[in-house]
C-alpha positions in Angstrom: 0.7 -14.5 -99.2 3.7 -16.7 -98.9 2.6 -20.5 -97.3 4.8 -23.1 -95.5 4.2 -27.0 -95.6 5.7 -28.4 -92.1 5.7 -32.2 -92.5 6.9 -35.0 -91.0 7.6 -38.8 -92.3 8.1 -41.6 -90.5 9.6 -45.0 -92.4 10.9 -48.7 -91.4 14.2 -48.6 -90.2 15.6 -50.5 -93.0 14.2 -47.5 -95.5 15.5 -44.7 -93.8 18.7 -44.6 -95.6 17.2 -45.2 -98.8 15.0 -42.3 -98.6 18.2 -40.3 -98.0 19.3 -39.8 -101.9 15.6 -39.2 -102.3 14.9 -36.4 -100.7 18.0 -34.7 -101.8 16.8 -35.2 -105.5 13.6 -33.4 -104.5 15.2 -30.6 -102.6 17.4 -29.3 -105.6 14.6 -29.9 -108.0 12.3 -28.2 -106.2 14.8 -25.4 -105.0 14.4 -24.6 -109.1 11.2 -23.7 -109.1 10.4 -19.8 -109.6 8.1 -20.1 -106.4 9.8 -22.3 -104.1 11.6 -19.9 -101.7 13.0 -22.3 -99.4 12.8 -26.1 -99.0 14.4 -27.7 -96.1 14.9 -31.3 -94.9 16.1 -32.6 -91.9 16.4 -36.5 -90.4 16.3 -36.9 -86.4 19.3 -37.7 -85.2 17.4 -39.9 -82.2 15.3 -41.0 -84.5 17.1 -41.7 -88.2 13.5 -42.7 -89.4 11.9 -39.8 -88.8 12.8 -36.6 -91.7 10.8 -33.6 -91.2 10.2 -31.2 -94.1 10.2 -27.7 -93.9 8.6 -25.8 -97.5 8.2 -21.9 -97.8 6.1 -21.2 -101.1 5.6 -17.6 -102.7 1.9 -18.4 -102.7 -0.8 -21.2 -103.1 -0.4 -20.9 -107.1 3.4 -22.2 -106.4 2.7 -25.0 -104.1 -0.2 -26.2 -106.6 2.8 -25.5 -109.5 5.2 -27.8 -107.6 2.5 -30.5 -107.1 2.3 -30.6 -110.4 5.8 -31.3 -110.9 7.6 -34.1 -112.8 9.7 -34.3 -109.8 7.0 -34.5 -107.7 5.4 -37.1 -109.0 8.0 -39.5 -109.3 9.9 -38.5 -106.5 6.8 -38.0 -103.5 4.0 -39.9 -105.1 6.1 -42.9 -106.2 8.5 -43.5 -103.9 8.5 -41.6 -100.7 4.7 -41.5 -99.7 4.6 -45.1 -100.9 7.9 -45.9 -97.9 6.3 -43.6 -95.5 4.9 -45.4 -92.6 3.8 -42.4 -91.6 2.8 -38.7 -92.7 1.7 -35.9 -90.6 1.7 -32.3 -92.4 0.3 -29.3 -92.2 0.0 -26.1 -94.0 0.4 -22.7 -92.0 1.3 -19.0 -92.6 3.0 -16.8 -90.7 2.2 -14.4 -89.0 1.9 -10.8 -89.5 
């Protein structure tokens, strides 16, 4: 059953830019990956600190695959979690 992670980050003002080049590294990475089938982000345009995150996996084995990434890793664990003043996420399916 395909999944979707819908989150949202939050950083200083002075970060937002810097999280730019970021989050494009992880979207091509992670567009690689055989169960990624979609992987989307977006930065508010009334709010330039604010990027939301919109992730459509095949199933739960891929979005435990890309967790497990080398990309992930380096990319979400040590630099944009570590920036982020703020993280709200959730995981949802959709419906039948």
């Amino acid at each position: 059953m395909m999944l979707i992670q819908s989150i949202h980050f939050t950083f200083a003002p002075e970060d937002a830019d810097r999280v730019v080049e970021i989050f494009k590294e992880l979207r091509t990475r992670s567009l690689a990956e055989a169960g990624v089938v979609s992987f989307e982000v977006a930065r508010s345009k009334d709010k330039p600190h604010v990027f939301a995150l919109w992730e459509v996996y095949r199933d739960e084995a891929a979005l435990r695959a890309h967790m497990e990434t080398e990309h992930f890793g380096r990319l979400v664990i040590g630099a944009i979690r570590p920036l982020a003043k703020q993280r709200l996420g959730e995981t949802v399916f959709p419906l039948d």
